[in-house]
N, C-alpha and C positions, 0 to 999 in steps of 0.2 A: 505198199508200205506207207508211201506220204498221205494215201487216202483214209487209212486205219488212223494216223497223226493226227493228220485236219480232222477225221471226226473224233478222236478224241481230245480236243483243243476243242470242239465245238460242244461237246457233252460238255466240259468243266468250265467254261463260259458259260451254259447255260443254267448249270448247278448254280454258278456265281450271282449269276440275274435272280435264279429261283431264291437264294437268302438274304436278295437287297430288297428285294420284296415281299416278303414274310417279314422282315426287318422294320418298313416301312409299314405294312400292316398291323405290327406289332403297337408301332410308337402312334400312328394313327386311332388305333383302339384304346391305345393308355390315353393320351389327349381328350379322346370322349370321355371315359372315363373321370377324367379329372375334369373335364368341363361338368359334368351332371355332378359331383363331389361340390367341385364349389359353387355350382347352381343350389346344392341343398344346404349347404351348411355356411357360405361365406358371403352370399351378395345379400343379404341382409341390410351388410353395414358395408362391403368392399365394393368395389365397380372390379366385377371379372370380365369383363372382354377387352378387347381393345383400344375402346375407348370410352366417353361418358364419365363421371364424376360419382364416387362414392357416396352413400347417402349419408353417411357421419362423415365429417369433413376430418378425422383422427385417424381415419383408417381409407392407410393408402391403398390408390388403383392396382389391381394386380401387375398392369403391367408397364409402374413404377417398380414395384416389389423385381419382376421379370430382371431389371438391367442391374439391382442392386446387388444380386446373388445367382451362384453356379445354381447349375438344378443341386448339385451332391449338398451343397451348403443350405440351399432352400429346403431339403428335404431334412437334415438333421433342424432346422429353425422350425419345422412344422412334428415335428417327433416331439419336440420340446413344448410347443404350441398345445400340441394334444394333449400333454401331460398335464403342465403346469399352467395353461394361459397365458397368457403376452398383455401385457398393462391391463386394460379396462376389456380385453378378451376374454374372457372364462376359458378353466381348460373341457375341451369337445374331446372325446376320447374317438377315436377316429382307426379304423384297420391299415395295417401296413398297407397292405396294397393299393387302395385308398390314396393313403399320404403320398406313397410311390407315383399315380396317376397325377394327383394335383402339382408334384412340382413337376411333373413334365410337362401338365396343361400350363401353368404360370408359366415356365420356362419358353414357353411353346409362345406367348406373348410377346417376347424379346425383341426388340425393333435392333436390327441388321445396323453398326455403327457406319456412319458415313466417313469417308474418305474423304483425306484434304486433298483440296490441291494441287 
């Protein structure tokens, strides 16, 4: 009986690892994703990686944009983006899944705030 337990405690641990990792494969995929999105439609005029300096100095580094906004909020600001443009932006009509990808890749930008101490 405690061996039938342990292995089913060790089956459902291991279901558990199998959807942290599908999970993580998931958000790993959206990230490229969003990285090749704002490789074709944003660094233009944005600086999208990490670091480096946008080429119009009006249009902030992606990852200024990263600490200013949730992904949920960066994704309704990029919904809007597609539609209507954003100041001297034009609107890009852009696929949900897409817009979905790039604010996770933006987000994905986000520097980890430091601790005081």
């Amino acid at each position: 009986m405690r061996v039938t337990k342990m292995m089913a405690m060790l089956a459902a641990l291991a279901a558990v690892a199998g959807c942290a990792t599908s999970q993580g494969d998931s958000d790993s995929a959206a990230i490229r994703q969003g990285e090749a999105a704002a490789s074709a439609q944003c660094a233009g005029c944005h600086a999208i990686g990490p670091s480096g300096e946008s080429s119009r100095k009006e249009a902030r580094p992606f990852r200024a944009i990263a600490a200013d906004y949730s992904e949920a909020s960066l994704l309704r600001e990029l919904e809007a983006i597609s539609e209507v443009g954003h100041y001297q932006m034009p609107p890009r009509p852009i696929a949900r899944e897409d817009l979905q990808a790039l604010a996770r890749y933006i987000s994905s930008l986000r520097l980890p705030r430091r601790r005081r101490p």
